[in-house]
N, C-alpha and C positions, 0 to 999 in steps of 0.2 A: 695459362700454363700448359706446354706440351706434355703430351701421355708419355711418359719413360717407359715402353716395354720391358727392358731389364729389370727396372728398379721394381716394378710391378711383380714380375714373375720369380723377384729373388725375397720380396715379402709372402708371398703365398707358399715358396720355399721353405723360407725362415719359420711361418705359423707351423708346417709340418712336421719340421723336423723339433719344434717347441712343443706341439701335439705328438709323438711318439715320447719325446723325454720324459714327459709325464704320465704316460700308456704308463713305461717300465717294460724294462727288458724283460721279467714275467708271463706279461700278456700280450707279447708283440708278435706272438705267434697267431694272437686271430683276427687283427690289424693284415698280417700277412695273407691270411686268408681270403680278407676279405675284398683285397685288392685284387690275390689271383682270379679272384669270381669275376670283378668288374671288368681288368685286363683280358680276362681268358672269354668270360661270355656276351660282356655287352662290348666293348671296347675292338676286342677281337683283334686286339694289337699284334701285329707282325706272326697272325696263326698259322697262314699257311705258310709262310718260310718254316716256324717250325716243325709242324707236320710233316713237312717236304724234307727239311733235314733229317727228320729221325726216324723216316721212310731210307732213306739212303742210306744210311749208317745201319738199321738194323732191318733191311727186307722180311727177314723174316718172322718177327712180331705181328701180328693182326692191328685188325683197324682199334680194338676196344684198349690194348695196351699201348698203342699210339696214344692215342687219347686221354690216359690214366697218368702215361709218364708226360703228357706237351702241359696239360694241368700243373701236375706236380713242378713242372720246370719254372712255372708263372709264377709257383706257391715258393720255390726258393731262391727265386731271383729276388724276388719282394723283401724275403728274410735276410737275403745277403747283403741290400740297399737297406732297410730298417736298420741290421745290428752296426754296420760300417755308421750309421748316424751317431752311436753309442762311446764312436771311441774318442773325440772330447772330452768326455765326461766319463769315462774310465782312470780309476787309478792306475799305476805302473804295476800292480801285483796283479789284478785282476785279468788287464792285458793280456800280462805273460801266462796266468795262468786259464786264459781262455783257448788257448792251443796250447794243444800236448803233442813236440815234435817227436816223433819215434825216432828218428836218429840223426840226432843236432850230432854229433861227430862229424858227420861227411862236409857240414859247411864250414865248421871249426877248422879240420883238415885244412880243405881248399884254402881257408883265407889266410891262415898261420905261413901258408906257402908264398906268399906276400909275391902274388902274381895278378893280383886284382881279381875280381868274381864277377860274372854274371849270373844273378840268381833268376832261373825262367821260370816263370808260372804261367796262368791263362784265366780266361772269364769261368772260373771254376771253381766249386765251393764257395770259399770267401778269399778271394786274394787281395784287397783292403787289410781286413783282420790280421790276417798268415803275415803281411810285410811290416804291420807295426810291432807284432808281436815279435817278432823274430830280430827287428829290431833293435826293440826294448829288450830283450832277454839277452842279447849279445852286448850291449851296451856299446852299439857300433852303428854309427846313421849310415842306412840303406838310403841309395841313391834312386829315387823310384821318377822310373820314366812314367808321365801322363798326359794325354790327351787334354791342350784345352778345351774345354765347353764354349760352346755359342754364347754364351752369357756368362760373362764376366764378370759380373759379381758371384754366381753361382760356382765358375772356378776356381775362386780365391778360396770360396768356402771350403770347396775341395780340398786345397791345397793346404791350408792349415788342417784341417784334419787329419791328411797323412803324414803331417810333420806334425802333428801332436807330442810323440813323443824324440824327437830329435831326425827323423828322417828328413832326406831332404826333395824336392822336387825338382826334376828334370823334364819342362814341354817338351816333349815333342815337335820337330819342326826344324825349329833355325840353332838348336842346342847340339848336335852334333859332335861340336866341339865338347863341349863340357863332357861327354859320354864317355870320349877317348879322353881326355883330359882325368875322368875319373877313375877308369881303369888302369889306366898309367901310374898314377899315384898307388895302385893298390889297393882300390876301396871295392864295396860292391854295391855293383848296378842292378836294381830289382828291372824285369822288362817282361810284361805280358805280352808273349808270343805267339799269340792264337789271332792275330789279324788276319785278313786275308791281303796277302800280297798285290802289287800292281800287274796287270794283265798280260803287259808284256814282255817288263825286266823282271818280272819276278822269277823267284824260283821254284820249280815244279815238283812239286812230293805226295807222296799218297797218304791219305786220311781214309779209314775205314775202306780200304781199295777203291777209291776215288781220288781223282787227281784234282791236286789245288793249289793254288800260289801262296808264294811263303815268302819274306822280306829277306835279303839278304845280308844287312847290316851287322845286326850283332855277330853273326859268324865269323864273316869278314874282321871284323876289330878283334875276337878276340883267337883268331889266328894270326892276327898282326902283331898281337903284342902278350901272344903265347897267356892269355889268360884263362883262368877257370871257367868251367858251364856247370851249374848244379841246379836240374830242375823242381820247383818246392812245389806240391802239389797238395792243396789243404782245402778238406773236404769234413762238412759238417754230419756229426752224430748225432744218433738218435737222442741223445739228452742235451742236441742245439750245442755244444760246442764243438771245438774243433780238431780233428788230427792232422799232422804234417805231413809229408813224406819228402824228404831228399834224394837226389841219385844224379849221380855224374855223370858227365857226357864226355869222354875222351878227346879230345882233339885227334882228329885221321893223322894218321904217320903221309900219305901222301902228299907231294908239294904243287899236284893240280890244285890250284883255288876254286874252282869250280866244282869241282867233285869231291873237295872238302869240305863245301859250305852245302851241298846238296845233301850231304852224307849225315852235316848236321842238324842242320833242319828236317831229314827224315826219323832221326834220333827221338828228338822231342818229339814228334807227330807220334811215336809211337807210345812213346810213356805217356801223353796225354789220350790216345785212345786207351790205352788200357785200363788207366782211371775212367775214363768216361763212359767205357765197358760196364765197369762196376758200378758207378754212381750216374748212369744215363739223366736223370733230373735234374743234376747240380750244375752242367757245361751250361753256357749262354747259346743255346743252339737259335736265338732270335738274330743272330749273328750269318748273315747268308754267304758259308765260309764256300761253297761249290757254285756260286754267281756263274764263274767261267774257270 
């Protein structure tokens, strides 16, 4: 009998996320801990990227608070992968009641306007959580663009989890269509926009006064087809749940496509620094977004 790598790596999966169910969301917090130890001291998983990122972004911090906040980022990256295991086995009340959006108006607004919505978020706080919830509480399937995983068993797993409660999933890749095809209709498309863009077509905008590439996609579509941008920005409290935050991104009155999709993309880069100003720990800084 051949060794199935997948099937192998999606039981040992499977044990884990069987082994947190049973932890309880209670004591997941030192499950989380105890990973950032492993990750951060023995494993020493992807450090110096972030060390290096949060040198750049905040020069002027010292070496010990580098250090305090690159821990802490390992300590809630862990809590953001544990409590997204959770949401299967969440009821719809619980769900909606684990983010508290501060101003669900602005995406009610936008979508009532029956121009389609892009909802942008990024590897920040929990945006698993924030897209089901917002979801379920609108009682509206979010279209949520993601990334397949290398193992494919592992992203089915994915993938029903964030349809759990009626969301739907859009890969990444060869779906393109369906992205436009779902803004067209009217609906909204959840899309984490914190990748770092391709080297050379990308588009160039500044992050913490640093230059980085940025995807031009969603812009483009929804300058196409004159749709909404509302960035949801949902960042864990100190009593582990969550707040939301909304805020609209205008479409430029200009009809340079270029200079309209730069303008947009610099947009978000900034309401995502300004959250990640505040809550430096929560961004996915393992993410090497200043590669080039």
């Amino acid at each position: 009998m051949l060794f199935d790598k997948n099937k192998f790596e999606f039981s040992v999966f499977s044990f884990f996320v069987r082994l947190v169910h049973k932890i309880g969301t209670q004591k997941i917090k030192y499950l989380a801990k105890i990973l950032a130890f492993i990750f951060y001291y023995v494993l020493r998983l992807r450090l110096k990227v972030v060390k290096k990122n949060l040198a750049i972004a905040f020069p002027y911090f010292d070496k010990e608070k580098i250090n305090k906040i690159a821990f802490s980022n390992y300590y809630n990256i862990a809590l953001t992968f544990l409590d997204a295991m959770f949401i299967p086995k969440m009821t719809k009340e619980e769900l909606i009641n684990s983010v508290n959006i501060i101003n669900n108006e602005v995406l009610i607004d936008a979508y009532n306007q029956k121009k389609g919505v892009f909802l942008l978020t990024a590897h920040f706080g929990n945006w698993e959580i924030g897209a089901a919830s917002v979801g379920a509480r609108m009682n509206i399937p979010i279209n949520v663009l993601a990334k397949p995983q290398r193992n494919k068993l592992v992203s089915n797993w994915m993938d029903k989890m964030r349809s759990s409660f009626g969301n739907k999933v859009i890969l990444l890749g060869a779906n393109v269509k369906e992205i436009y095809k779902a803004i067209y209709n009217k609906e909204i498309v959840g899309v984490v926009g914190d990748q770092r863009g391709p080297k050379e077509n990308g588009v160039r905008v500044n992050l913490f006064g640093h230059s980085t590439s940025t995807y031009p996609g969603t812009a483009a579509i929804a300058i196409k087809l004159k749709a909404k941008l509302i960035t949801a920005m949902v960042y864990r409290k100190n009593d582990f749940k969550y707040d939301c935050v909304f805020e609209e991104i205008k479409l430029p009155e200009t009809e340079d496509i270029d200079v309209a999709i730069k303008e947009i993309n610099q947009k978000y880069m900034n309401i995502l620094e300004k959250f990640v100003t505040l809550y430096p720990e929560q961004w996915f800084w393992m993410h090497n977004i200043w590669k080039y």
